[in-house]
C-alpha positions in Angstrom: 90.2 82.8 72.4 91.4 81.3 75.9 92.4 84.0 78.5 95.8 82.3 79.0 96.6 81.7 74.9 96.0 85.1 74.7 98.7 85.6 77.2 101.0 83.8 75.8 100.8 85.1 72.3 100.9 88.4 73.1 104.3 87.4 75.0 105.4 85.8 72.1 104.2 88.5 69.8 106.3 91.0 71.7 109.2 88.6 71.9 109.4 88.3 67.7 109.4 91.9 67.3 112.1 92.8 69.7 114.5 90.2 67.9 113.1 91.1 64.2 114.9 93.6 62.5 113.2 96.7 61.6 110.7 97.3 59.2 111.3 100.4 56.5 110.3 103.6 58.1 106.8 105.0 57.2 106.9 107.1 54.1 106.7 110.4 56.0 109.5 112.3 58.0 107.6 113.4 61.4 109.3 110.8 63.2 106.2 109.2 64.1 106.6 106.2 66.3 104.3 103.2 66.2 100.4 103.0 66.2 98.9 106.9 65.9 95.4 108.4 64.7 93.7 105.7 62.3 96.6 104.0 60.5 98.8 101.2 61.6 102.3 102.3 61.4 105.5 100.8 61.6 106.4 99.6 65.6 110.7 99.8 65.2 112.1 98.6 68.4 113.8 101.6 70.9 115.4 102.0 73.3 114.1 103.4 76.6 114.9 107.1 76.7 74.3 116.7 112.6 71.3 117.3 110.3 68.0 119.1 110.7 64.7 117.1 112.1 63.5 117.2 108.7 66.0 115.3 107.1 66.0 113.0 109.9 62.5 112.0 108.9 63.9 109.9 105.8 64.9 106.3 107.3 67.8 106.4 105.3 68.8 109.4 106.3 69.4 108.0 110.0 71.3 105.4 108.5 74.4 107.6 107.6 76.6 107.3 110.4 79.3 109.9 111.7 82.5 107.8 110.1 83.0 104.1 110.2 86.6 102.4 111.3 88.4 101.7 108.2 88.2 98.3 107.2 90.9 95.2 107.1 92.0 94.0 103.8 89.3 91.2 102.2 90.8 88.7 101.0 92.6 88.5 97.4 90.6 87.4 94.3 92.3 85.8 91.4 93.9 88.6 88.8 94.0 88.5 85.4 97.8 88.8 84.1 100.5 88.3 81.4 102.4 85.4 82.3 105.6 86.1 84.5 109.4 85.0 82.7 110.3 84.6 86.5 108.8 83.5 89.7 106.4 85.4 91.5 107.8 87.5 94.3 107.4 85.4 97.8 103.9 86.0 99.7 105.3 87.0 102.7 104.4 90.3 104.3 107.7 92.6 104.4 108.2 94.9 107.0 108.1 97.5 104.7 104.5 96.4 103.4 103.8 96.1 107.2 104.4 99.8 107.6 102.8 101.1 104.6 99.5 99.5 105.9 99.4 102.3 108.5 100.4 105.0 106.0 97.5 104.0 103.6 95.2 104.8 106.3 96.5 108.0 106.6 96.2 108.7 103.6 92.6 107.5 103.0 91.8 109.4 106.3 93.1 112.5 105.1 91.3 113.2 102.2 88.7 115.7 102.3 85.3 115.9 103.6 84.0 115.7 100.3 86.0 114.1 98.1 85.5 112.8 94.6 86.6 109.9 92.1 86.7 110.5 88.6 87.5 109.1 85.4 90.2 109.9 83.3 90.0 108.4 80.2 87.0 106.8 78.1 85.8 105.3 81.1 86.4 101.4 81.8 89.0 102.9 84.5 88.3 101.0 87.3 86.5 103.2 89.3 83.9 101.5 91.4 87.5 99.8 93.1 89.1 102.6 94.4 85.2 104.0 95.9 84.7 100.7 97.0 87.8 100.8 99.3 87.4 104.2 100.3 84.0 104.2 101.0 84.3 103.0 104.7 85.8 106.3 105.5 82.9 108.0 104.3 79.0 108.4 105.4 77.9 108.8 101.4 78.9 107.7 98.6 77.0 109.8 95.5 76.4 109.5 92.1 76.0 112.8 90.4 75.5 112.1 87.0 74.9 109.0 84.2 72.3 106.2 84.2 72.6 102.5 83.5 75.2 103.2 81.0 77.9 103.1 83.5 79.6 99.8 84.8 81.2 99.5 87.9 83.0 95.9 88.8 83.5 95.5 92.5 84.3 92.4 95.1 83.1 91.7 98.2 85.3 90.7 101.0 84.4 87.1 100.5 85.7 88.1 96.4 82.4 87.9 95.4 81.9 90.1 91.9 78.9 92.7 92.0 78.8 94.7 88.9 76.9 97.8 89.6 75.1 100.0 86.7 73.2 103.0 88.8 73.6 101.7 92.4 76.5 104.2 94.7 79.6 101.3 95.0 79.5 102.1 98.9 77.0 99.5 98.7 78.7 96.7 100.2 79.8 98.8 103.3 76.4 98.8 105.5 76.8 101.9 107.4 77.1 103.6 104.1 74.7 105.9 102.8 74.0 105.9 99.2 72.9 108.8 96.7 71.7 109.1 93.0 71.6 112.5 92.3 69.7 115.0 90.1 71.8 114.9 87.5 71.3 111.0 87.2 68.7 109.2 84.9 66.9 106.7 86.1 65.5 103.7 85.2 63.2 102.0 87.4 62.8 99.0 86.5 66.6 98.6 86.0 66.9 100.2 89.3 64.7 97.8 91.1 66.6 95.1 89.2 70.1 95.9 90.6 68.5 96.1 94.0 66.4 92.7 93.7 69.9 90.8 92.7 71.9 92.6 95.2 69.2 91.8 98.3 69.4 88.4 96.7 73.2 87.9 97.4 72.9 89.2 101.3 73.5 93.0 100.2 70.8 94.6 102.4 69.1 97.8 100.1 66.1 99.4 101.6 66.7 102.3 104.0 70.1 102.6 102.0 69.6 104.5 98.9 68.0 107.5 98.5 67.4 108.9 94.7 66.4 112.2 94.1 63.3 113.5 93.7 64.8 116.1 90.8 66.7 112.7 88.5 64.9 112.1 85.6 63.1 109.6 84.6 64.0 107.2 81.8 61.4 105.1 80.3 61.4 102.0 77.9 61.0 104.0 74.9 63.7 106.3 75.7 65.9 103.0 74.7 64.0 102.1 71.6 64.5 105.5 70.1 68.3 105.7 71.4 68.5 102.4 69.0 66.9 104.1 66.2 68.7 106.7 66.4 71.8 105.0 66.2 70.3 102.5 63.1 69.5 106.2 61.6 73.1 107.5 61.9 74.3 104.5 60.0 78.0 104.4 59.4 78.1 107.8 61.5 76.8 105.5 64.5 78.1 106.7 68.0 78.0 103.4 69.7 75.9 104.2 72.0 75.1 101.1 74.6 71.4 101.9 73.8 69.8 102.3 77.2 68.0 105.2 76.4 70.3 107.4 78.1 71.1 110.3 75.3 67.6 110.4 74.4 66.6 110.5 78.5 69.0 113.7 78.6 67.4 115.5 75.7 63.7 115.0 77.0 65.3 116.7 79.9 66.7 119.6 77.6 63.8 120.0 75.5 62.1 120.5 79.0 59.4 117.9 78.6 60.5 115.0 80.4 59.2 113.3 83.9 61.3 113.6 87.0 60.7 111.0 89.6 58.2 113.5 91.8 56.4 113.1 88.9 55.4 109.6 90.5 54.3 111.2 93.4 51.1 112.8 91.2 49.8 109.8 89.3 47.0 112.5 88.4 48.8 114.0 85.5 51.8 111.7 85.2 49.5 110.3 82.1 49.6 113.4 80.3 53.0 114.0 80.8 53.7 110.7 79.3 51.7 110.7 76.2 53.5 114.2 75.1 56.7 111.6 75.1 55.2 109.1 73.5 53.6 111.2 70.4 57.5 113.0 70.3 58.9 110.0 69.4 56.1 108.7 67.1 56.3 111.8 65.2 60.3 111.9 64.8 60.6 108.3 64.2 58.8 106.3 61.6 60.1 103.2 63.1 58.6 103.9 66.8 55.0 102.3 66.8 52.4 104.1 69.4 49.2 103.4 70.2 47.0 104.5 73.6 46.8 100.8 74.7 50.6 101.4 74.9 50.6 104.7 77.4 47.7 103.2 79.5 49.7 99.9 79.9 52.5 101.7 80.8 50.9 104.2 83.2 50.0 101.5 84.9 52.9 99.6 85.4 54.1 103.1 86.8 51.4 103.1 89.6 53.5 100.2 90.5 56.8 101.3 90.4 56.1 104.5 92.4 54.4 102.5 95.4 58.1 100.7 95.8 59.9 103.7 94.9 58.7 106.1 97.5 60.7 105.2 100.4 63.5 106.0 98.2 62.4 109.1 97.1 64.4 112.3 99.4 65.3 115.7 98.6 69.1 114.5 98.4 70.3 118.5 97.1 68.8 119.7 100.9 69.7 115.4 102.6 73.9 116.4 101.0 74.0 119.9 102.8 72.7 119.2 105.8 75.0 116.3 105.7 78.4 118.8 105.0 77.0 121.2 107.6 76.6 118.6 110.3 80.6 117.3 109.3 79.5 113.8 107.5 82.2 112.9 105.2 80.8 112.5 101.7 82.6 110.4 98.2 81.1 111.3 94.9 81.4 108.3 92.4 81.3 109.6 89.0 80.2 107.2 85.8 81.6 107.4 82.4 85.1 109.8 82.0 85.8 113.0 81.6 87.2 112.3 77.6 83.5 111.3 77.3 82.1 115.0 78.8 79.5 115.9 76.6 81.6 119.5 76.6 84.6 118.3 76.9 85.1 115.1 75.2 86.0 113.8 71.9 82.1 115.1 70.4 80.6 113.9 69.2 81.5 110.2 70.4 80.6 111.1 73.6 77.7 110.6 76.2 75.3 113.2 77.2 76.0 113.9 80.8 79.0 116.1 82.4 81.4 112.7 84.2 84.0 115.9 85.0 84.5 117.8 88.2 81.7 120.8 87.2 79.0 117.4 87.2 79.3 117.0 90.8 77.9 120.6 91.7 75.7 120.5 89.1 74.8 117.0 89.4 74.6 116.9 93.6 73.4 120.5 93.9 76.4 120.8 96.0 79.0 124.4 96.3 82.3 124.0 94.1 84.1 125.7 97.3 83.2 122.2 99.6 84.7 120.0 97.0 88.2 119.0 98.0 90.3 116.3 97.3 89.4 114.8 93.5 91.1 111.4 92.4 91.5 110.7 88.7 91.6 107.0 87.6 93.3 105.9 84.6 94.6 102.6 83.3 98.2 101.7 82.7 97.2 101.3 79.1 94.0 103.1 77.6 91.2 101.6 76.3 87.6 102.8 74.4 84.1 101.8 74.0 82.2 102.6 71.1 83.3 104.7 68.0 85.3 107.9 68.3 89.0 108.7 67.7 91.4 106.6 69.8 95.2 108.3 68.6 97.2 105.4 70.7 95.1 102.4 69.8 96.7 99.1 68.8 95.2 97.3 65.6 94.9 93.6 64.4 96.7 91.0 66.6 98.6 93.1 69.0 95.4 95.2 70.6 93.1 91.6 70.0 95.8 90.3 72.5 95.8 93.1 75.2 92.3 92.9 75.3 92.1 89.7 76.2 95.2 89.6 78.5 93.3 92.6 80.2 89.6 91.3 80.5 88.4 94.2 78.3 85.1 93.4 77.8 82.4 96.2 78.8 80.4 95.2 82.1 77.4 96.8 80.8 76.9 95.8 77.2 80.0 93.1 77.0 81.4 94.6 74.1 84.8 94.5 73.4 86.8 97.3 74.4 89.6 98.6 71.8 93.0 98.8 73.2 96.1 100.8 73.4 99.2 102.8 74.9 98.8 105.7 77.1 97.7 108.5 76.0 99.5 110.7 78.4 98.5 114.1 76.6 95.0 113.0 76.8 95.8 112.1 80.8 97.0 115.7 80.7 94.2 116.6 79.2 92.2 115.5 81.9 94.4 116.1 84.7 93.8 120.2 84.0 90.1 120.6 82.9 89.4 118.7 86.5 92.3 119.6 88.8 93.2 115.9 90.5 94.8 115.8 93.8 96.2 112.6 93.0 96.2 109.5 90.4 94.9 106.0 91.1 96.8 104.0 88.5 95.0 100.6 88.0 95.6 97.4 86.1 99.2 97.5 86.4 99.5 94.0 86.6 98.3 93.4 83.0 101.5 95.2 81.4 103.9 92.1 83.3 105.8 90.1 81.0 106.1 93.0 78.2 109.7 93.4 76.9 109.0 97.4 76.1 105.9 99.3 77.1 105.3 103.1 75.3 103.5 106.3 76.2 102.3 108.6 73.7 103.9 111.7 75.1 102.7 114.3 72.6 100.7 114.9 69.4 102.0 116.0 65.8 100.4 117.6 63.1 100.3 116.3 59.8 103.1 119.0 58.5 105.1 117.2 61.6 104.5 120.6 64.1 103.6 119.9 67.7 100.3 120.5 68.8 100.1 122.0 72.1 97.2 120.8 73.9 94.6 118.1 73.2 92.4 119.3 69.7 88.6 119.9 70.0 88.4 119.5 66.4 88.0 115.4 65.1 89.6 115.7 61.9 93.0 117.5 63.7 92.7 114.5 66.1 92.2 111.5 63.6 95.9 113.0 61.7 97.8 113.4 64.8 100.7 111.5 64.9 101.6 110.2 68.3 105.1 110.5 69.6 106.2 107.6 71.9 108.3 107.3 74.2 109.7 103.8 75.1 110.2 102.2 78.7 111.4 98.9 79.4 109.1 96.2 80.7 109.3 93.9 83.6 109.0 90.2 83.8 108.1 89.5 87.1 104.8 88.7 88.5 103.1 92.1 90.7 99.8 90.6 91.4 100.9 89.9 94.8 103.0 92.7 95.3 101.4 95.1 98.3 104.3 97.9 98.9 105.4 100.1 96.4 108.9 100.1 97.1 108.6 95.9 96.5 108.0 96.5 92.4 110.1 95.9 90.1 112.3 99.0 89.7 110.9 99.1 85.9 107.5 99.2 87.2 108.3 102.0 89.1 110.1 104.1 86.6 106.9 103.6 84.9 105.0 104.9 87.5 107.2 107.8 88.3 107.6 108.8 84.6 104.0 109.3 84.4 103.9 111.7 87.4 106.6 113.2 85.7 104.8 113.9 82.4 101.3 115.1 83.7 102.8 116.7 87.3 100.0 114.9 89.8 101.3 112.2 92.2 100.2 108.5 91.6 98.8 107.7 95.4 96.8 104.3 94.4 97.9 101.8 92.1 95.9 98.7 91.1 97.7 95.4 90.7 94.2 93.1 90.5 90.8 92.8 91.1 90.0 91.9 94.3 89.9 94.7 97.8 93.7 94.2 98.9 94.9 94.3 95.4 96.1 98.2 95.6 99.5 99.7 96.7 99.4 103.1 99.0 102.4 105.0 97.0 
């Protein structure tokens, strides 16, 4: 289905509802409100209620500068919207917007030395955005945790689209350091692929990453068994995106996986590899192993650690020397924190920690240097994979979202499922990590909606009130969401660039969800492209 028919049948969708009477209440009496847990319900309409000589050594190292100016706005890329009942606000810069560009400064330049970005939902958030406009305020920007599995979409300042898997997003900004951290899988020749198309398109690489020498390795067959596994499961499938990374994650529990020093003693890396090999031979009948297989993979190896080695840096000792000697440092986590292997929705869940405890564990960096930590969360929510989903929209309605939104997965391309916010879910989130603040993004896709809802707490079956987000999956799929309704707004925000210049629906909206979860929205996201975010 066309992008823009999609827009204007979900318009029109939204339109026939609010004019049809409506339907018979569902047969119970808990006052549940639209779509909740697994069943479609009835949608009524409502009204709105300096470092050590050591370190030094490592060419990259030099590279990390002592704070870069902040940059000008790049230029807009095309966003991806609902059409607009009325004309677009004009383009002209207000002098309100005019002032706010200072303020946003401020406000980029006073977060803390280390500071972090998070996700807040099932990932998809937009994350790679908001560290891709911070990161010229910053010397590093570090991944602590996740592999290939993540998928971050960012824009050059010509609105070029990188999407990043493993790669830091500070690297468009050249005097910005980048870090994979121990707590990071890698996979090399992924790696090296990311880096051979970004070199291709002008991004300079070499001397601008560093990956640690305690990540683990992830090899091919780390992926084939991740797919067996899943074929295994059957109809109790996770929905994993297969690149190995669960599997990767549990040679690393089961303590007999390689780490990437490992390349640095070809010797024994052989030996090391066969015990992985004959692991997954002997679990799975489907996994065929023979020793032509290790010795053409050891091989290939040789090879990869060759190019790897100027990578390679003790980045726990390159980070602290970095906080001692005042270098600013923004850690770029993958996944969400509703996917934590502890405490997400398991076990539809991935196998790495993408909360606030990751970064120390995943960086090798004290929890008393972290400061400010951003969560990022959609307007709407939306999920990857299998795994409860209380405010998700069936049939029509979330097929039409989806497309109005883009939601397609950068990593595997799969569509994403679709729904309201889940604000005790963002609550959720908003205490296991402790956010400073809220970047609110894709805004812009909700314009043109007559009514927009937020599931503001969860029922039990018997109609009590849960009090806090359920570990158990059985409470979770019964819950039945309580909405609360807000009125839409019909003008086009794409080009909007000062808070105070949204429509005064879109900022009730914005305000009511500050309200709800008691952290202040400071980013919001109104497009794709660099400028395409308002300072609140």
């Amino acid at each position: 289905m066309r992008i823009a028919e999609s827009k204007r049948l979900l318009a029109d969708w939204w339109c026939a509802l609010s004019l049809a009477p409506p339907p018979p209440p569902p047969p119970d009496n808990s006052g549940h409100l639209g779509f909740g847990g697994r069943t479609r319900l009835s949608l009524p309409v409502l009204k709105p209620s300096t470092m050590s000589s050591s370190t030094l050594r490592h060419p990259a190292a030099t590279d990390a500068g002592p704070g870069k100016s902040f940059s000008p706005a790049a230029p807009r890329a095309q966003s991806l919207r609902l059409p607009r009942r009325c004309p677009a606000a004009p383009a002209a810069v207000s002098t309100t917007a005019a002032a706010e560009v200072d303020s946003s400064a401020d406000r980029v330049s006073a977060l803390s030395q280390v500071a972090g970005v998070l996700g807040s939902q099932w990932g998809d958030e937009g994350k790679g955005k908001l560290v891709d406009v911070l990161a010229p305020r910053f010397d590093i920007v570090a991944r602590c945790q996740g592999g290939a599995n993540a998928g971050h979409t960012i824009y050059n300042s010509e609105g070029k689209k990188f999407a990043l898997h493993l790669v830091p997003s500070g690297i468009l900004h050249e005097g910005t350091l980048c870090v994979v951290g121990n707590g990071a899988v890698i996979h090399v020749p992924g790696f090296f692929g990311e880096i051979d198309g970004l070199e291709s398109n002008g991004v300079r690489c070499n001397g601008r990453i560093l990956v640690s020498d305690r990540a683990h390795l992830l090899f091919d067959l780390h992926q084939t068994v991740d797919g067996l596994r899943e074929t295994e499961l059957a109809n109790s499938f996770i929905g994993t995106t297969k690149r190995g990374i669960g599997p990767c994650y549990s040679s690393k529990v089961t303590r007999n996986g390689l780490r990437v020093c490992d390349l640095r003693h070809m010797d024994t890396f052989g030996d090391k590899l066969d015990v992985l090999f004959k692991d997954a031979a002997a679990r799975f009948q489907g996994f065929k192993y023979s020793p032509s297989m290790l010795k053409e993979e050891v091989e290939r190896y040789k090879r990869f650690a060759e190019r790897l080695e100027p990578f390679i840096a003790d980045t726990v000792h390159v980070l602290n020397e970095s906080i001692q000697q005042n270098k600013k440092i923004l850690v770029e986590g993958g996944q969400a924190t509703m996917l934590d292997i502890d405490f997400g929705t398991y076990p539809f869940v991935t196998s790495s920690s993408p909360s606030a405890g990751g970064i120390c564990t995943g960086l090798g960096i004290a929890p008393r240097v972290i400061g400010d930590l951003i969560g990022v969360v959609k307007a709407y929510t939306t999920r990857v994979g299998s795994g409860p989903f209380p405010t998700e929209l069936f049939g029509e309605a979330g097929d039409l979202l989806r497309n109005a939104g883009m939601e397609f997965g950068t990593t595997t391309g799969r569509p994403r499922r679709c729904g309201w916010l889940d604000i005790v879910a963002l609550k959720y989130c908003c205490q296991i990590n402790g956010f400073s603040s809220l970047n609110l993004t894709k805004l812009d896709v909700l314009s043109g909606l007559p009514e927009i809802k937020l599931g503001v707490s969860y029922n039990k079956i018997d109609g009590g009130k849960l009090q806090s987000f359920p570990g158990d999956l059985d409470t979770l799929e019964q819950v039945q969401v309580q909405y609360e309704v807000l009125p839409g707004w019909q003008t086009d925000i794409s080009s909007v660039r000062s808070y105070n210049e949204l429509p005064q629906a879109a900022r009730r909206y914005v305000e009511r969800i500050e309200e709800l979860v008691g952290v202040p929205v400071h980013y919001i996201g109104v497009g794709p492209g660099r400028d395409a975010l308002i300072y609140k």
